[in-house]
DSSP file (Angstrom, degrees, kcal/mol; ACC not computed):
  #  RESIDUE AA STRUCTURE BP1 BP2  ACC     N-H-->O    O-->H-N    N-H-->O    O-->H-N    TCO  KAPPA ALPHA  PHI   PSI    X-CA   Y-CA   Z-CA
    1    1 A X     >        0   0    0      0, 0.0     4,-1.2     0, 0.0     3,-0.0   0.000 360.0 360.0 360.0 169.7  -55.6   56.3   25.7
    2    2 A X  H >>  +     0   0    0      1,-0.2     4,-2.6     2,-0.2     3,-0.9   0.940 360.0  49.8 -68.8 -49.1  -54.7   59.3   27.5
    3    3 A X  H 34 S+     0   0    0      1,-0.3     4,-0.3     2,-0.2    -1,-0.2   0.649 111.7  47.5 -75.6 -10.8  -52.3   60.7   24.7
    4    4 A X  H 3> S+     0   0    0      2,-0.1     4,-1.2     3,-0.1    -1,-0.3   0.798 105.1  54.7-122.1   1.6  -54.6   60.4   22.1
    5    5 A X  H <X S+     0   0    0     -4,-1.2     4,-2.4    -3,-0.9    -2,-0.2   0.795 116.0  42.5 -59.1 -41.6  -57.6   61.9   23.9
    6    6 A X  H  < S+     0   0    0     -4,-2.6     5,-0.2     1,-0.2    -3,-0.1   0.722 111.5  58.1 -89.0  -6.3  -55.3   65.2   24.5
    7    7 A X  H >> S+     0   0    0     -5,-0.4     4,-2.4    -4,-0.3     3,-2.2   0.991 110.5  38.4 -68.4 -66.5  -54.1   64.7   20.9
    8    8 A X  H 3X S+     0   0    0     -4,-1.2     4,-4.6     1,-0.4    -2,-0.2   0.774 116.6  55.1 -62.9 -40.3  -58.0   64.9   19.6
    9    9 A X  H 3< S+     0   0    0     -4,-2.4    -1,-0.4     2,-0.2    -2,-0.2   0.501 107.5  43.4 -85.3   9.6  -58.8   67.9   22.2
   10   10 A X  H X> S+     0   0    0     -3,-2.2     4,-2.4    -5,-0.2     3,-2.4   0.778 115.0  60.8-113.4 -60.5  -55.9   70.3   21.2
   11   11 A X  H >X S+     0   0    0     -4,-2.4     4,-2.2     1,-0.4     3,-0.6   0.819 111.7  34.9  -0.1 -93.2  -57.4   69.0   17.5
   12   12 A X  H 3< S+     0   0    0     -4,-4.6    -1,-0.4     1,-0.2     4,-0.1   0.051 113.5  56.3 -87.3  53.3  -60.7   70.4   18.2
   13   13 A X  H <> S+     0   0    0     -3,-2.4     4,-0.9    -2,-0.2    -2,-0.3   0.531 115.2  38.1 -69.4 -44.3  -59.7   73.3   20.1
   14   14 A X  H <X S+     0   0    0     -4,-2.4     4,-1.1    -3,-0.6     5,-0.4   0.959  97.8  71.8 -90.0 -48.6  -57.5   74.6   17.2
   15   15 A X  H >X S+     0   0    0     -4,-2.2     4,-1.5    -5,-0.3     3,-1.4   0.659  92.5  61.7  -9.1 -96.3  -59.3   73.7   14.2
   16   16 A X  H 34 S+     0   0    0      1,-0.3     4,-0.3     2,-0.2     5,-0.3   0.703 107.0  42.9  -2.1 -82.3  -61.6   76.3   15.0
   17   17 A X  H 3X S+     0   0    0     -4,-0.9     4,-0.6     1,-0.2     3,-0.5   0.833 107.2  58.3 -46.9 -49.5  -58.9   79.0   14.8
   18   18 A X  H XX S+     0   0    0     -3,-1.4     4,-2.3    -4,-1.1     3,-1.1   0.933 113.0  44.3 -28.6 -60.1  -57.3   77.7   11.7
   19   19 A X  H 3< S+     0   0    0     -4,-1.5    -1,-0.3    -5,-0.4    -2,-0.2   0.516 109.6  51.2 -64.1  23.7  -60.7   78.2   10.2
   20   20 A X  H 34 S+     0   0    0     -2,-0.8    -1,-0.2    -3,-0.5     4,-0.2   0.793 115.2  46.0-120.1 -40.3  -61.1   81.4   11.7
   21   21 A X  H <X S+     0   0    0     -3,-1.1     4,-2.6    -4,-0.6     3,-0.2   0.741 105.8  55.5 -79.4 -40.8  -57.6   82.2   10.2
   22   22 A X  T >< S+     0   0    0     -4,-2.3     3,-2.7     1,-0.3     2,-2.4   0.687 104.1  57.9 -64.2-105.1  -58.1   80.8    6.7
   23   23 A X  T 3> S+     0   0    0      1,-0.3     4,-1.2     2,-0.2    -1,-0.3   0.205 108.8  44.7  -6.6 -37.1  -61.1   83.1    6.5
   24   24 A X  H >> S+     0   0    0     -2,-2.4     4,-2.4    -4,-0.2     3,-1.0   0.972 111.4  51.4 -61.8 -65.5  -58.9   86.1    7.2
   25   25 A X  H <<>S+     0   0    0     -3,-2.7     5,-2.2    -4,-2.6     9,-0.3   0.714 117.1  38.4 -72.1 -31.0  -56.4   85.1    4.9
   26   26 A X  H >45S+     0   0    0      3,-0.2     3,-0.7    -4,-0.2    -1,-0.3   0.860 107.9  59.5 -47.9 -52.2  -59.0   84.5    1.9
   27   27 A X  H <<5S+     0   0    0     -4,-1.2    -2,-0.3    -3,-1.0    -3,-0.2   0.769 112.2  42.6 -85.4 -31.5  -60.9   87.4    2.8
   28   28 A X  T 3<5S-     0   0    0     -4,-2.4    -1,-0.3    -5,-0.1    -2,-0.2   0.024 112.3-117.8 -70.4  22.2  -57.2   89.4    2.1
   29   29 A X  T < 5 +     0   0    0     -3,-0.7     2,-1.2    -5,-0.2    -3,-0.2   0.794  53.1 172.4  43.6  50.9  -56.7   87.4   -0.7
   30   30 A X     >< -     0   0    0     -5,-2.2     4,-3.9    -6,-0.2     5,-0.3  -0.536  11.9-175.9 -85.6  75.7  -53.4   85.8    0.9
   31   31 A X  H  > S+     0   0    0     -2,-1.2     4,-3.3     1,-0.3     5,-0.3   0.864  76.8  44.2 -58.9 -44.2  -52.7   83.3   -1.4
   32   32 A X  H  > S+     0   0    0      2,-0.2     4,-1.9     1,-0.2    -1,-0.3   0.855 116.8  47.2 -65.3 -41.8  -49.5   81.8    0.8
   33   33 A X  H  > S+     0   0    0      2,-0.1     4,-3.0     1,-0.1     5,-0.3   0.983 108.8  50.2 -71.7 -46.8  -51.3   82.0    3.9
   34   34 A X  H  X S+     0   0    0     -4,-3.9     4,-3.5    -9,-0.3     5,-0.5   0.986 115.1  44.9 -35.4 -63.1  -54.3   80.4    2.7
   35   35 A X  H  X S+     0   0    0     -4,-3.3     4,-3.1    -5,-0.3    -1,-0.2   0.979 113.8  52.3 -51.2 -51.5  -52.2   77.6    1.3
   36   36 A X  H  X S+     0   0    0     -4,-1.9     4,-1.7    -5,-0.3    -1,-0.2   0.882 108.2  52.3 -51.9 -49.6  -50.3   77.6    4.6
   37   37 A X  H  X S+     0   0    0     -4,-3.0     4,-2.3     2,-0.3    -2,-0.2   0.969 113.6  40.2 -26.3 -85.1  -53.6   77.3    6.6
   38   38 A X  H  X S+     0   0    0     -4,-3.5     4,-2.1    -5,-0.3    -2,-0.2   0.959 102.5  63.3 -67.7 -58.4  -54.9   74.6    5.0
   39   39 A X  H >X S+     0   0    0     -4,-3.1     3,-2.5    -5,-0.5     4,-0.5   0.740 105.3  51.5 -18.9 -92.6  -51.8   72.7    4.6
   40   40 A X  H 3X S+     0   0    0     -4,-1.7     4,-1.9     1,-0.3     5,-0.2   0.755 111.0  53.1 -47.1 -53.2  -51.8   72.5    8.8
   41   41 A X  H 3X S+     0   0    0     -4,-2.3     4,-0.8     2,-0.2    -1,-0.3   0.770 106.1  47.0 -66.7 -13.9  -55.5   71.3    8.5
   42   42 A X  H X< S+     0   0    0     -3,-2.5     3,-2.6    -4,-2.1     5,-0.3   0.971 118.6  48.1 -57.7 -90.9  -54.8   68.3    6.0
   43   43 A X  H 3< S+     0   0    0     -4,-0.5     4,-0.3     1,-0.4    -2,-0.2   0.503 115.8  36.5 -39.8 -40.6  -51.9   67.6    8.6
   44   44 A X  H 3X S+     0   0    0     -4,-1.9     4,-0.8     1,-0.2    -1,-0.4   0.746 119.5  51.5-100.8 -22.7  -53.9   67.7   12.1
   45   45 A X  T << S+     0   0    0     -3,-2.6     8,-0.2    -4,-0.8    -2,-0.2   0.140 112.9  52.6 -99.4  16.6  -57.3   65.9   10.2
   46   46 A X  T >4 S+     0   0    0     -4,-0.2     3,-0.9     3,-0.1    -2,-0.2   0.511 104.0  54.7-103.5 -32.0  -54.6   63.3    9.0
   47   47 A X  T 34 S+     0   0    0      1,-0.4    -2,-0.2    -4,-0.3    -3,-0.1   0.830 110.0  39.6 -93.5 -10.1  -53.6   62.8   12.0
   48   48 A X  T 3< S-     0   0    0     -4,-0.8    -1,-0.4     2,-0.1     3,-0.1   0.130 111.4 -99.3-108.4  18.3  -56.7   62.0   13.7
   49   49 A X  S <  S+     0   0    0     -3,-0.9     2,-1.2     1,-0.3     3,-0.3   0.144  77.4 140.2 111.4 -25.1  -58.4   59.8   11.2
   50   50 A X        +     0   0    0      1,-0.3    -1,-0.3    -6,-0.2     3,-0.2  -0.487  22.6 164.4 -82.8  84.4  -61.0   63.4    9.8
   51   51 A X    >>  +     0   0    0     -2,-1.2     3,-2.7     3,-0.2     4,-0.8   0.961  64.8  57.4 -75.9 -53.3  -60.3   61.9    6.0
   52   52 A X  T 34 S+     0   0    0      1,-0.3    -1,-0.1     2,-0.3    30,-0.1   0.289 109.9  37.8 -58.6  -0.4  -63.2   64.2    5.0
   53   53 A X  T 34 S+     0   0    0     -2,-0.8    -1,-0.3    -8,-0.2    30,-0.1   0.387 107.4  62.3-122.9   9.0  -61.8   67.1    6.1
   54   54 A X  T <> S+     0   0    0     -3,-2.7     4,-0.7    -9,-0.2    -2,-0.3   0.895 107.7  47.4 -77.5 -72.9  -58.4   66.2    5.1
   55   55 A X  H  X S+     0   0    0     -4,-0.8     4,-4.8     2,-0.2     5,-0.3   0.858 114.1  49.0 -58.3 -51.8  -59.8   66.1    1.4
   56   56 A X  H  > S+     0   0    0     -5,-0.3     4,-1.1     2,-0.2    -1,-0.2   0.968 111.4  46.4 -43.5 -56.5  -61.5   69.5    2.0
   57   57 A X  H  > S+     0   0    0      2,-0.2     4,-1.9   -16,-0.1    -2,-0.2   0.820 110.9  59.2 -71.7 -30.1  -58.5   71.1    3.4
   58   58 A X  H  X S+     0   0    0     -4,-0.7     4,-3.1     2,-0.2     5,-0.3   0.950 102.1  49.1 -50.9 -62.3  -56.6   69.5    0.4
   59   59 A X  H  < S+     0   0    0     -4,-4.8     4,-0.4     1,-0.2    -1,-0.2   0.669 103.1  55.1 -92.5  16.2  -58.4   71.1   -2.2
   60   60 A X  H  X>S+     0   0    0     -4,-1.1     4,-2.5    -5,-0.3     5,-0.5   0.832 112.7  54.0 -66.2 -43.3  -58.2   74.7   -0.8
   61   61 A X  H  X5S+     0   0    0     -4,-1.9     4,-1.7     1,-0.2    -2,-0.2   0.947 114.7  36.6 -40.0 -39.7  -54.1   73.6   -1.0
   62   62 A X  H  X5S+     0   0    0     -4,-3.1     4,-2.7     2,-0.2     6,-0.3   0.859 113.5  54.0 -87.8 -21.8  -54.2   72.7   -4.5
   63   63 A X  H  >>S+     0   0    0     -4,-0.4     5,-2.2    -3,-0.4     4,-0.7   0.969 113.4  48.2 -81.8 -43.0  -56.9   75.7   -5.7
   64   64 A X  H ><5S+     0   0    0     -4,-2.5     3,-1.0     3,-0.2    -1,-0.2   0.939 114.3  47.3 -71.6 -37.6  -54.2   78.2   -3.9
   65   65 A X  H 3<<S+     0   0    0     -4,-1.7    -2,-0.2    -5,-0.5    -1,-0.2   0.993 116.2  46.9 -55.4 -54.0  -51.2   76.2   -6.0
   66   66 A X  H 3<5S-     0   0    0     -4,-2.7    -1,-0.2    -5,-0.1    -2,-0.2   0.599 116.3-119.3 -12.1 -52.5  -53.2   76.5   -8.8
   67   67 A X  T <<5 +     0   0    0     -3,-1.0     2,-2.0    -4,-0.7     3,-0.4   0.383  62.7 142.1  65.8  19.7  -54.2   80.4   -8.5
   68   68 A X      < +     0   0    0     -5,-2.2     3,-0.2    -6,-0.3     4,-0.2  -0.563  12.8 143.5 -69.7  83.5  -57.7   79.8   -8.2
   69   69 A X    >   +     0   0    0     -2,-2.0     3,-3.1     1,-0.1     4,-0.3   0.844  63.7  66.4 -53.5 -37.4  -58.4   82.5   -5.6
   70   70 A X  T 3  S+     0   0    0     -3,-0.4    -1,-0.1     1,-0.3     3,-0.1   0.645  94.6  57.1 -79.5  -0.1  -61.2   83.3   -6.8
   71   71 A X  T >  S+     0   0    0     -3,-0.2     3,-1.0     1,-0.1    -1,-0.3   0.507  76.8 102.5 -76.7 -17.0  -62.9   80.0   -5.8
   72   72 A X  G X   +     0   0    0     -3,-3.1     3,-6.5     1,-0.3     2,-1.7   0.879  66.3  54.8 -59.0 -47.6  -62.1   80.0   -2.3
   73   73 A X  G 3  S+     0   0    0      1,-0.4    -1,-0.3    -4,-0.3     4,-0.2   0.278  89.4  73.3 -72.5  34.5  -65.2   81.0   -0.4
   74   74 A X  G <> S+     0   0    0     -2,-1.7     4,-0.5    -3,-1.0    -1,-0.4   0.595 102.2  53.8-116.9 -10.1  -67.3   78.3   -1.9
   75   75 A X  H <> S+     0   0    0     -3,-6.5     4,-3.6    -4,-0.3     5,-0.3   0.544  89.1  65.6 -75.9   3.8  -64.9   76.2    0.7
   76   76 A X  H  > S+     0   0    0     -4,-0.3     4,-2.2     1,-0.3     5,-0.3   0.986 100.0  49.9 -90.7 -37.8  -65.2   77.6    3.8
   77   77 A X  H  > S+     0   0    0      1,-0.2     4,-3.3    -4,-0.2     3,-0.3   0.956 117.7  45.1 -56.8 -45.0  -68.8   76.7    4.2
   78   78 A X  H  X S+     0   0    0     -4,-0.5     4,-2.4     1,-0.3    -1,-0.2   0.920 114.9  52.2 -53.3 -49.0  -67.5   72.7    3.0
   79   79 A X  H  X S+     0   0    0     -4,-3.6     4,-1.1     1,-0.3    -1,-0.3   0.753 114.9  43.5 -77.1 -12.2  -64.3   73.2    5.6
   80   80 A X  H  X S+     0   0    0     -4,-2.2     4,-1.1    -3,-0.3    -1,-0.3   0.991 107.1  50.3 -86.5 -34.8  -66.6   74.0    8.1
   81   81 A X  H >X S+     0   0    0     -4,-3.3     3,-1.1    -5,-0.3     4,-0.7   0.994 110.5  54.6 -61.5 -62.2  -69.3   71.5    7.8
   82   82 A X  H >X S+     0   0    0     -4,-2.4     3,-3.5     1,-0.3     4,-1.6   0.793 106.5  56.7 -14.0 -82.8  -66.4   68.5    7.7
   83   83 A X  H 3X S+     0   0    0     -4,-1.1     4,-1.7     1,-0.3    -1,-0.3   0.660 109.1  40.0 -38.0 -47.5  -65.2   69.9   11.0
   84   84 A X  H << S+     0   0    0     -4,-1.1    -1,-0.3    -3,-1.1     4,-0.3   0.135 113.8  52.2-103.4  30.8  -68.5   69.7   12.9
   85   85 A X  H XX S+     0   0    0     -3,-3.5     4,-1.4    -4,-0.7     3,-1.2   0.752 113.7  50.0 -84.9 -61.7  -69.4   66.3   11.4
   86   86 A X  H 3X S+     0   0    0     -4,-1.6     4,-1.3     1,-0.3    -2,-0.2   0.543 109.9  44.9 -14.4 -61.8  -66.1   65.5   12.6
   87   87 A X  H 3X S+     0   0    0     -4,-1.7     4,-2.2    -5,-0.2    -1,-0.3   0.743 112.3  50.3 -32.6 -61.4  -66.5   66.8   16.0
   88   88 A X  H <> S+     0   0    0     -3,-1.2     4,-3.1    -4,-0.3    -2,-0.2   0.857 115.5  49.3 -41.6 -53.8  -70.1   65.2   16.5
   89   89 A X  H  < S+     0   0    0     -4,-1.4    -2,-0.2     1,-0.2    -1,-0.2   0.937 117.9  38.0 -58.8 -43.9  -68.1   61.9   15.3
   90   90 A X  H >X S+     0   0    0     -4,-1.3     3,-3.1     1,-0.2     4,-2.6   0.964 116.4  48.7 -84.5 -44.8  -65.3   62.5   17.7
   91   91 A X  H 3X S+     0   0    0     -4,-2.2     4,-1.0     1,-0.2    -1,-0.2   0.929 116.2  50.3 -53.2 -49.7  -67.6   64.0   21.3
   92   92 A X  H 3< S+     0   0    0     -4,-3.1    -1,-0.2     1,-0.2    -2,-0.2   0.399  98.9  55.3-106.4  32.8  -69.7   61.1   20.7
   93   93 A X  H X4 S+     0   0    0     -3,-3.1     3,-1.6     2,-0.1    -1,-0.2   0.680 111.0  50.5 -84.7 -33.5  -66.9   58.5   20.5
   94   94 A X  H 3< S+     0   0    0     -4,-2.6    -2,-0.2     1,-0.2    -3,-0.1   0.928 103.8  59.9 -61.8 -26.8  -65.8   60.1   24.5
   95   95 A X  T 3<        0   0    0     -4,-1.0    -1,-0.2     1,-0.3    -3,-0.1   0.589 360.0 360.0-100.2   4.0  -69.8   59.6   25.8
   96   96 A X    <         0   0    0     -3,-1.6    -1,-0.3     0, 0.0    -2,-0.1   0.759 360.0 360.0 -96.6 360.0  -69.5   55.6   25.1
């Protein structure tokens, strides 16, 4: 449907920036932003079906609840790869 195509393209348009933004917020060791961040990517990869990047975006949530800071950057590579499996999955659902 129309509404859930513009759902999936404001999806991946914004991802991107949420990662872009977690990274900032890591790389300042911004434990509440971080958390916040990722929280919003659970939410928007829930809502489109991305369980694998749901789970990803989950445990950056839980490592910031936690106080694992010092774990983070071993996720962003994980959050990123999810996203453009995800992406691939979702561009080559539009070309059938």
């Amino acid at each position: 449907t129309e509404m859930a195509q513009c759902v999936i393209e404001t999806f991946l348009d914004d991802i991107p920036k949420q990662i872009e933004s977690l990274k900032a917020a890591m790389d300042g060791a911004e434990a509440e932003a971080v958390e916040r961040i990722a929280h919003t990517i659970k939410g928007a990869a829930a809502n489109i079906g991305g369980e694998a990047l749901r789970e990803q975006a989950a445990e950056i949530e839980a490592a910031c609840k936690a106080g694992h800071l010092d774990c983070l950057g071993q996720y962003v590579p994980r959050i990123e790869q999810q996203f453009d499996r995800l992406k691939e999955k979702l561009d080559n659902r539009d070309s059938k």
